[in-house]
LUMKOL-273371 format. One record per residue (C-alpha): x, y, z. Coordinates in Angstrom, 3 decimals. Example, Ala and Ser with C-alpha at 12.3 -4.5 7.8 and 13.67 -1.06 7.14 Angstrom:
BEGIN
<u: 12.300; v: -4.500; w: 7.800> .
<u: 13.670; v: -1.060; w: 7.140> .
***
This chain:
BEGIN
<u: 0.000; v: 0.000; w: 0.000> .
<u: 2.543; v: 2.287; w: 1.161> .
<u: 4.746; v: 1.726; w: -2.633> .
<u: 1.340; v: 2.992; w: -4.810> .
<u: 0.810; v: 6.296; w: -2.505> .
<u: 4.487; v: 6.817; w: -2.958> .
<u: 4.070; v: 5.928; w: -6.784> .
<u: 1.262; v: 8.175; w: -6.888> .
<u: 2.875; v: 11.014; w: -5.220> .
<u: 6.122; v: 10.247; w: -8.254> .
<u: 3.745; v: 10.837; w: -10.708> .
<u: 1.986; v: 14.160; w: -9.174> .
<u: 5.510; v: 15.713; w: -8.162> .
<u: 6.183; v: 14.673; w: -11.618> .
<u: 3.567; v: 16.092; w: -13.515> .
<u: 3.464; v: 19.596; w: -11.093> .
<u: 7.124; v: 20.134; w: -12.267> .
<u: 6.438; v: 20.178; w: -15.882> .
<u: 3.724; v: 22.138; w: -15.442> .
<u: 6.268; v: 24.358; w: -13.251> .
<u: 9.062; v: 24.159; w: -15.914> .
<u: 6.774; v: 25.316; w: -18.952> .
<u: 5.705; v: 28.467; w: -16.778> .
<u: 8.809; v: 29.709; w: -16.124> .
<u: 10.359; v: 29.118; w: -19.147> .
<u: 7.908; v: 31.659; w: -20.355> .
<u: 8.263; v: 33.921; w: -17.416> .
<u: 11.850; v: 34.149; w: -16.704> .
<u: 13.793; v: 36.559; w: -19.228> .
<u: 17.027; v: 34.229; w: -19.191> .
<u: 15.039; v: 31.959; w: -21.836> .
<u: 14.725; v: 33.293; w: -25.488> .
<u: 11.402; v: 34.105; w: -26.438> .
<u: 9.249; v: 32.420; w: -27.595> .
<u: 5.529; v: 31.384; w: -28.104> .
<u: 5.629; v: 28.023; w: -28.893> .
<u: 6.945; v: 26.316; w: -25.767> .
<u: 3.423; v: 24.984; w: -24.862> .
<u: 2.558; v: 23.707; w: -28.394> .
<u: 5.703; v: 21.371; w: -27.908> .
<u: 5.321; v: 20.615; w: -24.502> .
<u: 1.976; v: 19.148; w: -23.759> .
<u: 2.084; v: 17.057; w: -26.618> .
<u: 4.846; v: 14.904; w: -24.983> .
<u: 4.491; v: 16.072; w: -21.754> .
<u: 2.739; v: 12.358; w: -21.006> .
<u: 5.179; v: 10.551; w: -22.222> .
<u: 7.921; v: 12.463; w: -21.045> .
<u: 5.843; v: 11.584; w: -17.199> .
<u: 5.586; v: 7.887; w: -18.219> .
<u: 9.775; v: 7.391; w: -19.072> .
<u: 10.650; v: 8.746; w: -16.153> .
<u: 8.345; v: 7.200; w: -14.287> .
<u: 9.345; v: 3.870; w: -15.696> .
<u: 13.242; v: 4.340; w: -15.251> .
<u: 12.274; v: 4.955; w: -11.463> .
<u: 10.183; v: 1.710; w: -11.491> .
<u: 13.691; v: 0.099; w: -13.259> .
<u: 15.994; v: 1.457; w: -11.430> .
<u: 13.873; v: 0.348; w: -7.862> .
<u: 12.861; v: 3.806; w: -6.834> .
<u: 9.375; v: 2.070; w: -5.305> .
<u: 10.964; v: -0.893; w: -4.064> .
<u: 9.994; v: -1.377; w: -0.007> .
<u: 13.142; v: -2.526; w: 1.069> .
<u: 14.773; v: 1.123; w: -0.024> .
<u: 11.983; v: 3.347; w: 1.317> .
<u: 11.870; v: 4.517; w: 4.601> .
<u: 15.394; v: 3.734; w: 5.878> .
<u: 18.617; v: 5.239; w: 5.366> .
<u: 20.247; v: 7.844; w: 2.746> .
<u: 20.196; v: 5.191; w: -0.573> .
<u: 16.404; v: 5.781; w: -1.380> .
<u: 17.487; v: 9.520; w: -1.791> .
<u: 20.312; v: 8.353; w: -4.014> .
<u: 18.575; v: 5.898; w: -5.840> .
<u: 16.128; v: 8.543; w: -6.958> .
<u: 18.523; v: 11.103; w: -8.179> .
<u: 20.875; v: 8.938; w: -10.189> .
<u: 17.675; v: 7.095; w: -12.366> .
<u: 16.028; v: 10.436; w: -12.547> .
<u: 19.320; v: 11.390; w: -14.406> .
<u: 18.984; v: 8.078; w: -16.206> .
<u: 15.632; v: 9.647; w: -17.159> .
<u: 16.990; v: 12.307; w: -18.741> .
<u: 19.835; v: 11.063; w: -20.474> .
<u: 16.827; v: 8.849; w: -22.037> .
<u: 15.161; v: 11.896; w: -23.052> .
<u: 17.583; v: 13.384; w: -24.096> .
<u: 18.586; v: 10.260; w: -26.713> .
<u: 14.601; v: 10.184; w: -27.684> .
<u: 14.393; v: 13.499; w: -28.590> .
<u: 17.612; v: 13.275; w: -30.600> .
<u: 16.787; v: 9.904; w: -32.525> .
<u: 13.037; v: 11.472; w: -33.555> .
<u: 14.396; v: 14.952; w: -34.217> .
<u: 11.726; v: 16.592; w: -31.963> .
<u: 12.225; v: 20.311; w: -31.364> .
<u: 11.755; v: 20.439; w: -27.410> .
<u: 12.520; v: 23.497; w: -25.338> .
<u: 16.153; v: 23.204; w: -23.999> .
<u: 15.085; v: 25.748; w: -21.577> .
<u: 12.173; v: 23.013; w: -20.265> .
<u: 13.693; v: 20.120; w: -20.685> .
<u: 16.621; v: 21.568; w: -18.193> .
<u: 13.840; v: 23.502; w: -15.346> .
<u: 11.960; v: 20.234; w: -15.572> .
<u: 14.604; v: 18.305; w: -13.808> .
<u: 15.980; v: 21.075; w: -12.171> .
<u: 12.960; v: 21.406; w: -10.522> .
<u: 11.848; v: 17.672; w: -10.443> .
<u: 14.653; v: 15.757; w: -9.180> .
<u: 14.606; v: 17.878; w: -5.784> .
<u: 11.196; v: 17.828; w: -5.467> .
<u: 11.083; v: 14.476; w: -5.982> .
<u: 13.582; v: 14.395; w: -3.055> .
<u: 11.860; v: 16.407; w: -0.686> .
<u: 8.600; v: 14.863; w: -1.480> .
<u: 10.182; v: 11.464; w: -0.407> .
<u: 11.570; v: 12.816; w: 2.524> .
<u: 8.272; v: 14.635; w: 3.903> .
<u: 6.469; v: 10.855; w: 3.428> .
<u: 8.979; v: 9.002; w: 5.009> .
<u: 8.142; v: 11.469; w: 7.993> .
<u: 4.814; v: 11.314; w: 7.894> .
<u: 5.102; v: 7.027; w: 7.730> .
<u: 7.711; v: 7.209; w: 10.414> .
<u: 4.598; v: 9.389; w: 12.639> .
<u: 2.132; v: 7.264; w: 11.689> .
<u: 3.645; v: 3.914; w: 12.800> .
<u: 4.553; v: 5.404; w: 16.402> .
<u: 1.221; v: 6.421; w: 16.888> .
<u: 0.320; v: 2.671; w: 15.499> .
<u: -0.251; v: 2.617; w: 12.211> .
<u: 1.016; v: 0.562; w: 8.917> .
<u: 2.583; v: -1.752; w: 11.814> .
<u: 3.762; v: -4.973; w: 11.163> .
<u: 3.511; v: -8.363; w: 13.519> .
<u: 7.159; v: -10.372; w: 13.960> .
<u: 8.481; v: -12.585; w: 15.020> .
<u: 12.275; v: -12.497; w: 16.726> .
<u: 14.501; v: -16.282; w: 16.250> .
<u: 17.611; v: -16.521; w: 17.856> .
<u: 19.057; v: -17.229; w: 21.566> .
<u: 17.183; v: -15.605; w: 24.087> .
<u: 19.759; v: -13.119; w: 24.755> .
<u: 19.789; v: -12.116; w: 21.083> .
<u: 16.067; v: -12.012; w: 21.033> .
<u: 15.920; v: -9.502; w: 23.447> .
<u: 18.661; v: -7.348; w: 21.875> .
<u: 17.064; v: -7.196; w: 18.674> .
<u: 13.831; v: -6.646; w: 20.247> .
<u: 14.815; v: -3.822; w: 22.418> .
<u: 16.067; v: -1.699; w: 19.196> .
<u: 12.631; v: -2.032; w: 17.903> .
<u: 10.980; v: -1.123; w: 20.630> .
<u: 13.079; v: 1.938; w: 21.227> .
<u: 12.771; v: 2.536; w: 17.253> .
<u: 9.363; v: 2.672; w: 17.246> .
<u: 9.257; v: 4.700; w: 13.838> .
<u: 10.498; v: 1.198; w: 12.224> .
<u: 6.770; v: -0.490; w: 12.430> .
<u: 7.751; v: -3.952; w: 13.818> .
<u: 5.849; v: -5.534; w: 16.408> .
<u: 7.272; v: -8.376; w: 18.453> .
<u: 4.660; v: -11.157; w: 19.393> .
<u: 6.654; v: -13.827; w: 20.298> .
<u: 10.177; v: -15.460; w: 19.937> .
<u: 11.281; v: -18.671; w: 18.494> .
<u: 14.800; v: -20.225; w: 20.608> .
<u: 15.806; v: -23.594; w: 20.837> .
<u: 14.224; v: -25.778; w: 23.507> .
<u: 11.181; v: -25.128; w: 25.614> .
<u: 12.596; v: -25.204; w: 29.349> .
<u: 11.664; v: -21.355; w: 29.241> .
<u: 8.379; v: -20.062; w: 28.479> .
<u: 9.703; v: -16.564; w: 27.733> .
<u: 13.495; v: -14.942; w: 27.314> .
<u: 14.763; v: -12.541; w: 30.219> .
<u: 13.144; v: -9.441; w: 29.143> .
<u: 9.820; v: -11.657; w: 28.654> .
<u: 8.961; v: -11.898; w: 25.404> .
<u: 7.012; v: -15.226; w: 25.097> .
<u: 8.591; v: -18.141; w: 23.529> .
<u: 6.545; v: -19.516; w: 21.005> .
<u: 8.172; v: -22.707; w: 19.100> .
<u: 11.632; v: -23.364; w: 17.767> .
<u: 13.034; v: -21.418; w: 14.974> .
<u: 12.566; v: -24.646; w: 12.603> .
<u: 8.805; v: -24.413; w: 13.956> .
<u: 8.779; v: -20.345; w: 11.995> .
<u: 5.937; v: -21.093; w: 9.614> .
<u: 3.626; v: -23.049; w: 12.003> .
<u: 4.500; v: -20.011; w: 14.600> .
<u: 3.237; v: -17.504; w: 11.758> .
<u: -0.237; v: -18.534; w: 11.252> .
<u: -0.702; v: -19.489; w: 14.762> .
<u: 0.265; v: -15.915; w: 16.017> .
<u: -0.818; v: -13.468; w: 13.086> .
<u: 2.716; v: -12.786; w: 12.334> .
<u: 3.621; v: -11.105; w: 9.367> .
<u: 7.479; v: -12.020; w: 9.169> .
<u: 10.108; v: -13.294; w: 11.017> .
<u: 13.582; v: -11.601; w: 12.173> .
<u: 16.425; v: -14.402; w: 12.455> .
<u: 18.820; v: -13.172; w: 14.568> .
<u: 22.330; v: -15.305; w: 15.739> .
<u: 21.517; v: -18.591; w: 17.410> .
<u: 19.027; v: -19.469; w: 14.937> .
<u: 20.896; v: -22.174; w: 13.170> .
<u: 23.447; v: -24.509; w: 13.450> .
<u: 24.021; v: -24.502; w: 9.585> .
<u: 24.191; v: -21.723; w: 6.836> .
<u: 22.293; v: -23.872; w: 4.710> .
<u: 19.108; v: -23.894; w: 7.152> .
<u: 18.399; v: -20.264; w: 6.234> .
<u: 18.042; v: -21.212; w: 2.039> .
<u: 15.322; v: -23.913; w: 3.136> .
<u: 13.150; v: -21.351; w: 5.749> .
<u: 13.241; v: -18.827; w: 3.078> .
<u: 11.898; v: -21.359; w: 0.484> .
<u: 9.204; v: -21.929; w: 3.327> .
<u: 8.283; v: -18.952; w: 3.956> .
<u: 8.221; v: -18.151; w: 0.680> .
<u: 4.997; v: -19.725; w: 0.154> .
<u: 3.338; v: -17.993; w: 3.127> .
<u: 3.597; v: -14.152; w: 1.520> .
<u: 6.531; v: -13.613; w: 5.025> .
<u: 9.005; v: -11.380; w: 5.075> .
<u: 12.470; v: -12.848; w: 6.225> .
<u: 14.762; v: -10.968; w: 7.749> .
<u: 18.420; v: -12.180; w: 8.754> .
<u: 20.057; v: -9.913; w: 11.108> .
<u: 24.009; v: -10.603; w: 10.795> .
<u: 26.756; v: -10.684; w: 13.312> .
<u: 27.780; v: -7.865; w: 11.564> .
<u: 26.752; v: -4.980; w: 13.772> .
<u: 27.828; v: -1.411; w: 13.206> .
<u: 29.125; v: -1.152; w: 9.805> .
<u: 27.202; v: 1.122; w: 7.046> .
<u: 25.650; v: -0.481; w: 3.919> .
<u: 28.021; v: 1.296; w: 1.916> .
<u: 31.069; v: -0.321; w: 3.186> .
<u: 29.488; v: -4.078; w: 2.935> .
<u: 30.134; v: -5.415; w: -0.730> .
<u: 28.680; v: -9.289; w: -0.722> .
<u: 30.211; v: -11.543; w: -3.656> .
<u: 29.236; v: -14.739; w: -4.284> .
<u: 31.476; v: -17.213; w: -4.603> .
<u: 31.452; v: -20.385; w: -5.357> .
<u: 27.683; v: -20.502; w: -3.814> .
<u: 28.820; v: -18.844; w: -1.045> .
<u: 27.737; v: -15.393; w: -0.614> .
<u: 31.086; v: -13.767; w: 1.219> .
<u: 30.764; v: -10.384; w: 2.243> .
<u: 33.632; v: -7.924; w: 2.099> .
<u: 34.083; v: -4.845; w: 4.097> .
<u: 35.607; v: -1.843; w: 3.371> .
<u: 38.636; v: -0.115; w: 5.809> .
<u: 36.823; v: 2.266; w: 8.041> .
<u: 36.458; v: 5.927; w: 7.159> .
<u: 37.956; v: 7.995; w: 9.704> .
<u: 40.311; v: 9.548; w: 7.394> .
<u: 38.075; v: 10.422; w: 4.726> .
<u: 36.453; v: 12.650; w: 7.333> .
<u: 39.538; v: 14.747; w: 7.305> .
<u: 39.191; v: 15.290; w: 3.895> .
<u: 39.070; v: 18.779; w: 2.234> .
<u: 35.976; v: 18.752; w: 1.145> .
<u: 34.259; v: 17.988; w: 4.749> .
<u: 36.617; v: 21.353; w: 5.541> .
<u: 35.500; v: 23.380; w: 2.513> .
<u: 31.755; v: 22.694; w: 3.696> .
<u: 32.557; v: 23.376; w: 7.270> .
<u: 34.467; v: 26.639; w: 6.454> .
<u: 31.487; v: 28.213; w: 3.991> .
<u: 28.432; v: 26.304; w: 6.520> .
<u: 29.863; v: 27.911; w: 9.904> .
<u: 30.400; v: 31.079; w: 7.746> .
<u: 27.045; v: 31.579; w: 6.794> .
<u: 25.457; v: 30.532; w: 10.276> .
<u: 27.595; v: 33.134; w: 11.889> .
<u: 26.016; v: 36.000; w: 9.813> .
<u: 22.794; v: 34.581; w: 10.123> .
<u: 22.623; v: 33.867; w: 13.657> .
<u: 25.200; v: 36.718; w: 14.891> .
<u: 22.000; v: 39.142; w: 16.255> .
<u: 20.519; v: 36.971; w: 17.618> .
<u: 23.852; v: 36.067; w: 19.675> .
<u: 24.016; v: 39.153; w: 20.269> .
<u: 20.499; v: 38.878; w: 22.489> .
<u: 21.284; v: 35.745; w: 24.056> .
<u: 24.536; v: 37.791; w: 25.402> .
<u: 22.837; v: 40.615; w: 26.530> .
<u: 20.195; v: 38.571; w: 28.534> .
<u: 23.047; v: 36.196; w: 30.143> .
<u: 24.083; v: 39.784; w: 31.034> .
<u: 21.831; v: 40.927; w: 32.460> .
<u: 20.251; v: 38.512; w: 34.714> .
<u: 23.599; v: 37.763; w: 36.770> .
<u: 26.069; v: 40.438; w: 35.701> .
<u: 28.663; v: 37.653; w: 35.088> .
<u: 30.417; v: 37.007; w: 31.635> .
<u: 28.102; v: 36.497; w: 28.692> .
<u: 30.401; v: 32.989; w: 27.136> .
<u: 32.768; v: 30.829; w: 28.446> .
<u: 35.671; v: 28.515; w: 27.018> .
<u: 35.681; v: 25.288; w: 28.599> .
<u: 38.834; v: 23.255; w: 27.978> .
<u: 37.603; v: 20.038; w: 25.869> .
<u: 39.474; v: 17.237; w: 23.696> .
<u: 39.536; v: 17.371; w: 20.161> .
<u: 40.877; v: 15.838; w: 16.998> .
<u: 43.967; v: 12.935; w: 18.532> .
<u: 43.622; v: 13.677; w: 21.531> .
<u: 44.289; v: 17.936; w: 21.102> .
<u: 43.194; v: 20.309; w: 23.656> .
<u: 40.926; v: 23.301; w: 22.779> .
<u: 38.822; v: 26.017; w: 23.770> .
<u: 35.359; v: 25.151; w: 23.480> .
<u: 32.652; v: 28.205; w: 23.186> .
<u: 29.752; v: 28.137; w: 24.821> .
<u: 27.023; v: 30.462; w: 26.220> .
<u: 27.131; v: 30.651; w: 29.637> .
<u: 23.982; v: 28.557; w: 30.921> .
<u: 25.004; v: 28.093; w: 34.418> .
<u: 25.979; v: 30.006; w: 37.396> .
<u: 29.364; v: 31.549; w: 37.543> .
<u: 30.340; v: 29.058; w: 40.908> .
<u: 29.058; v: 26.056; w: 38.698> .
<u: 32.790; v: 24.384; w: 38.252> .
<u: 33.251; v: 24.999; w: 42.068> .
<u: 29.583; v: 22.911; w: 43.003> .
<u: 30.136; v: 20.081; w: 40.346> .
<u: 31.624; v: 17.828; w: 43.703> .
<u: 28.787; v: 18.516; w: 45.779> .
<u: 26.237; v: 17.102; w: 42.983> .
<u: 28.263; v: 13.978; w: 41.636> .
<u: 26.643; v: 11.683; w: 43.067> .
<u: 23.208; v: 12.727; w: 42.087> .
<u: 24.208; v: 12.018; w: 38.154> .
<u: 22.012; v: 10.807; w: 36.351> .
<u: 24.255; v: 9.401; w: 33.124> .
<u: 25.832; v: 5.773; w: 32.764> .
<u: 29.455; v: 5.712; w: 32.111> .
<u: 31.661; v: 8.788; w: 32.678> .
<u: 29.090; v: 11.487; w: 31.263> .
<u: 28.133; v: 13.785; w: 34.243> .
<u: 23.882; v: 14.874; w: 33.313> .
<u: 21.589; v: 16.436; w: 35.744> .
<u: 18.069; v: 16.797; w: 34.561> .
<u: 17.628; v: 19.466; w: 37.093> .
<u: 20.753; v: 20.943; w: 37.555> .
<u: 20.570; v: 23.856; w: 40.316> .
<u: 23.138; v: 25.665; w: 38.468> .
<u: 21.492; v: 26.286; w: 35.677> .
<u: 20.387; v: 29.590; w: 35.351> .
<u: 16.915; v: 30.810; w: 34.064> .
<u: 18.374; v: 32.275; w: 30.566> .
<u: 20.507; v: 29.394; w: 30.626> .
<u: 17.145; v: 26.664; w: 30.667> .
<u: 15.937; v: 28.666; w: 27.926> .
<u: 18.838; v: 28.809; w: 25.660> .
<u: 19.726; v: 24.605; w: 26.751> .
<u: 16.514; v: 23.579; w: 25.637> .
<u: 16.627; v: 24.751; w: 22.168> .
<u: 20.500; v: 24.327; w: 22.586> .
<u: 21.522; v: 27.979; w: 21.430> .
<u: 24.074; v: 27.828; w: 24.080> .
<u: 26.290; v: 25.845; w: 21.597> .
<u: 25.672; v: 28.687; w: 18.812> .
<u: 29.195; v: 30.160; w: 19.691> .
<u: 30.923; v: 26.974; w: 18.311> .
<u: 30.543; v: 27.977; w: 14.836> .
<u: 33.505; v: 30.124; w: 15.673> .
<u: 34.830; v: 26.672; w: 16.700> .
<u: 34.240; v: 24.987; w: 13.434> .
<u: 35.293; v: 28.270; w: 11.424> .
<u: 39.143; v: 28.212; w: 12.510> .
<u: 39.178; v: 24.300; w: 12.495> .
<u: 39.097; v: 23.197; w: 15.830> .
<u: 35.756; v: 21.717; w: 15.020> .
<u: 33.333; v: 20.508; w: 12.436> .
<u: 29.627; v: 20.740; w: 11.861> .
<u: 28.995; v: 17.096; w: 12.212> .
<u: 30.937; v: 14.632; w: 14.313> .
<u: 31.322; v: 13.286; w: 17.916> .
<u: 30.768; v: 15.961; w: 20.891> .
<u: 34.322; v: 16.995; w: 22.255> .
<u: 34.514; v: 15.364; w: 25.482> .
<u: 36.016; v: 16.620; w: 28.996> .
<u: 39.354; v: 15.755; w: 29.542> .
<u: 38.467; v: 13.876; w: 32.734> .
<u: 36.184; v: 12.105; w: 30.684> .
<u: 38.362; v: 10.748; w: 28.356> .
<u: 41.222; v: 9.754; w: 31.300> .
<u: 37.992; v: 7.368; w: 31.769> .
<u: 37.625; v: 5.952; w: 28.217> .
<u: 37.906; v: 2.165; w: 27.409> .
<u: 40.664; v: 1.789; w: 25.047> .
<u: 38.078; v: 1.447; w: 21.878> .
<u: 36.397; v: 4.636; w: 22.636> .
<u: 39.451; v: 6.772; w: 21.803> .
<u: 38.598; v: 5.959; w: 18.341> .
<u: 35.981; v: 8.548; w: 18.827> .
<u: 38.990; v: 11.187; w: 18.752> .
<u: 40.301; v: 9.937; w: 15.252> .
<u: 37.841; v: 12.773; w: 13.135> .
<u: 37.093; v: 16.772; w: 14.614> .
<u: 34.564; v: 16.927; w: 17.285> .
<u: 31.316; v: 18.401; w: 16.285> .
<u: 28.103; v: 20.805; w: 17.109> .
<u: 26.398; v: 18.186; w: 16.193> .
<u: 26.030; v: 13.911; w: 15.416> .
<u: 24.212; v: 11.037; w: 15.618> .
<u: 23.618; v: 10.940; w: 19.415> .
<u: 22.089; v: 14.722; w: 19.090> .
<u: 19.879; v: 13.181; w: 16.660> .
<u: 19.096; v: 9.993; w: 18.404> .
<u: 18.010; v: 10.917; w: 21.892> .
<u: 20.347; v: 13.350; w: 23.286> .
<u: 21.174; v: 13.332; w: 26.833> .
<u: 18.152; v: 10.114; w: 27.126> .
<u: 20.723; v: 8.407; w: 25.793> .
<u: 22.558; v: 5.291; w: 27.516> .
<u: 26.292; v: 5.991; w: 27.805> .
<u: 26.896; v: 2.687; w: 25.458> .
<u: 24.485; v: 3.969; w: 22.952> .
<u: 26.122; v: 7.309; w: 22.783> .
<u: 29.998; v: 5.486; w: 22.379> .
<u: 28.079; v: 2.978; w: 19.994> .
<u: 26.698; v: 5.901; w: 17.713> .
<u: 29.733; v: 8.142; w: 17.721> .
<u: 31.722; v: 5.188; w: 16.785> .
<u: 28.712; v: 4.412; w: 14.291> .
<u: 29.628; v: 8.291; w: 12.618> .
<u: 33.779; v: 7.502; w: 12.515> .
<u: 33.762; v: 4.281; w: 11.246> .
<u: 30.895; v: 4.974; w: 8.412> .
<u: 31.516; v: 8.470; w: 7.295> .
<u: 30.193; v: 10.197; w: 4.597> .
<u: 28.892; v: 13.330; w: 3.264> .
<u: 25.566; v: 12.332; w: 2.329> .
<u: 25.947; v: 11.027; w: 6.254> .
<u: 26.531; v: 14.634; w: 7.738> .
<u: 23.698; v: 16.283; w: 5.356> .
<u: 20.870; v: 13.729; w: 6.960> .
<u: 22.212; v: 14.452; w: 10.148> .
<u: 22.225; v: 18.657; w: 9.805> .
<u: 18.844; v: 18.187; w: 8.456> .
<u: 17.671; v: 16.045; w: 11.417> .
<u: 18.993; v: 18.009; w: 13.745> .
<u: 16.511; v: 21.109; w: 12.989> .
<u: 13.579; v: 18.787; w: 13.789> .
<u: 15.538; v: 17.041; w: 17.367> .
<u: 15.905; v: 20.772; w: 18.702> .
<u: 12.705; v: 22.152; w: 17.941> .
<u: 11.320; v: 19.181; w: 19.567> .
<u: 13.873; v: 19.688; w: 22.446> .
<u: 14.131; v: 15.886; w: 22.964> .
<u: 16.816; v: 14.975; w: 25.837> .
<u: 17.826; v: 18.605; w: 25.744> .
<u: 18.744; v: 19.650; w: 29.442> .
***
């Protein structure tokens, strides 16, 4: 259901923008002249809709398993839309037809990110609808009970994902439910008898399944013949789709994995964005920095920022800016509220911290106290996207793997910002920012900018 509303939407967006295109290239006065745009345009302009259209449907654009999750639906759509009109372009060529270069260029100037934001506004609106219960679907979980519940507990805390757990399949029946009490209903050879006898729509095989890879080829043939999804969760964990290549050899499927990406995130281009994004966010945002100083100001008299000494990049020391959303005696009155934190691991949060000042509870909840670290990013200390820069007491504490975390610049904001903020566990937080070194990419830091807009206006874990 959900792959023919996003079909129809293709087709609308598709439509609207060469209805768009063959406006403006009669309104704008960068185009020639001319009156007979509209006498060459709308007697293609269905077919031109039905070839791109199709070259989507080719190229997987309405496929399930790429809607909804991750960045490769958004890149899937842009590279067969330019498929599309490369084929255009060829057609038109090959039957000599006199179509407006000026139209042929707005219409997927305009489509293609239109197309993009269109996708993006319904994936939001799907993601809403299945928290508040909606286009859910029932699974089952197979594995050892301790893998049930690990795999069950990201989709309960991912609600936005649709799944449903109604019962797990593990080997033997001395249990009547795993630890976290999910209810053990059959063995995980027992999946398709399970199905019907629960109103399960698929099932989730997670390690601990089977003894043999072979066992997995004969449920899926099974299955198969019940309309179920199967999905095979791998002891892979951690590790982007774009660094997994899977060859088969041999009739074995091996799966090769790229070197992490840590230094890629140094690159120049990451800079070059950083240097012209924390420009332009400076001008924009400088009066209203300018407010937020005057109110710190005035309410206490005591200094408008701060620099608070924080690790970057290898393990380098620097100045991090900040607003000053706390008492000027808050350093001195950290001891006396230690042991009221409230955060696993070394983080030190206080939901209601008594040093926090009234301008500062403000300016923390839609975190504009951090708008002074886009002087951070602009002489390189920082970036826009990457791991927070952590205390230096805190990272005395780190486990030897979480050092990785200092191998790219820190940043205003990542994946734990977008994820939960300070609701987050302490392993979640290490297990995202390691997530963001090891996987790094552009398209990465773009989907996490834009996510962030919508995790501080909802001021989720923000305190």
């Amino acid at each position: 259901m959900l792959t023919a509303i996003l079909a129809l939407i293709d087709v609308l967006v598709i439509s609207l923008s060469a209805v768009v295109a063959a406006f403006l290239r009669n309104s704008l006065t960068v185009f020639r002249p001319t009156q007979d745009v509209a006498e060459n345009v709308w007697p293609v302009a269905v077919a031109v809709v039905g070839l791109w259209m199709l070259v989507l449907f080719i190229g997987g654009a309405h496929r399930a398993k790429r809607t909804g999750v991750g960045t490769n639906e958004y890149t899937v759509v842009l590279m067969w839309s330019l498929v599309a009109a490369g084929a255009l372009a060829i057609a038109l060529y090959l039957t000599a037809y006199n179509l407006s270069r000026g139209f042929f260029v707005l219409l997927f100037g305009v489509g293609i990110p239109l197309l993009i934001v269109c996708r993006f506004a319904f994936r939001r609106l799907v993601h809403r609808a299945r928290v508040r219960g909606h286009f859910r679907v029932s699974i089952l979980i197979s594995g050892s009970p301790e893998n049930i519940d690990r795999v069950a507990s990201v989709l309960s805390r991912e609600r936005w994902l649709g799944y449903d757990v109604v019962g797990a399949l593990a080997h033997g029946r001395e249990i009547p439910a795993t630890p976290s009490g999910i209810a053990i209903v059959g063995e995980p050879a027992d999946a398709v008898i399970a199905l019907s006898r629960c109103g399960a729509q698929g099932v989730i095989f997670a390690e601990g399944s089977f003894a043999e890879a072979s066992m997995f080829n004969e449920m899926a043939r099974e299955l198969e013949d019940q309309g179920a999804q199967m999905i095979v969760v791998p002891t892979l964990t951690d590790i982007a789709a774009g660094r997994v290549n899977v060859r088969p050899v041999a009739g074995l499927p091996l799966v090769f994995i790229e070197a992490p990406r840590a230094a890629q995130a140094l690159s120049w281009a990451k800079r070059a964005f950083d240097l012209v994004g924390s420009t332009a966010l400076i001008v924009v945002f400088l009066p209203l920095m300018l407010l937020i100083a005057l109110a710190i100001r005035l309410e206490d008299r005591g200094p408008a920022a701060f620099r608070q000494r924080r690790i970057g990049l290898r393990g380098e020391q620097l100045d991090c800016l900040k607003f000053r959303s706390m008492s000027t005696d808050a350093e001195q009155r950290l001891r006396e509220l230690e042991e009221r934190n409230q955060a696993a691991g070394v983080l030190f949060k206080l939901k209601d911290d008594p040093r926090v000042t009234r301008v500062g509870r403000v300016i923390r909840r839609f975190s504009l106290d951090e708008l002074p670290q886009f002087f951070n990013v602009w002489t390189g200390k920082m970036s826009l996207v990457g791991p927070r820069p952590a205390l230096p007491g805190e990272v005395a504490r780190y486990p030897k793997h979480v050092l990785r975390r200092l191998d790219v610049r820190p940043g205003i904001t990542g994946l734990w910002q977008v994820s939960g903020r300070s609701d987050l566990s302490w392993e979640d937080t290490v297990r995202l920012d390691l997530y963001y070194v090891d996987n790094w990419s552009m398209l990465q830091d773009l989907n996490i900018l834009g996510r962030t807009v919508g995790a501080v206006l909802r001021s989720r874990g923000a305190y």
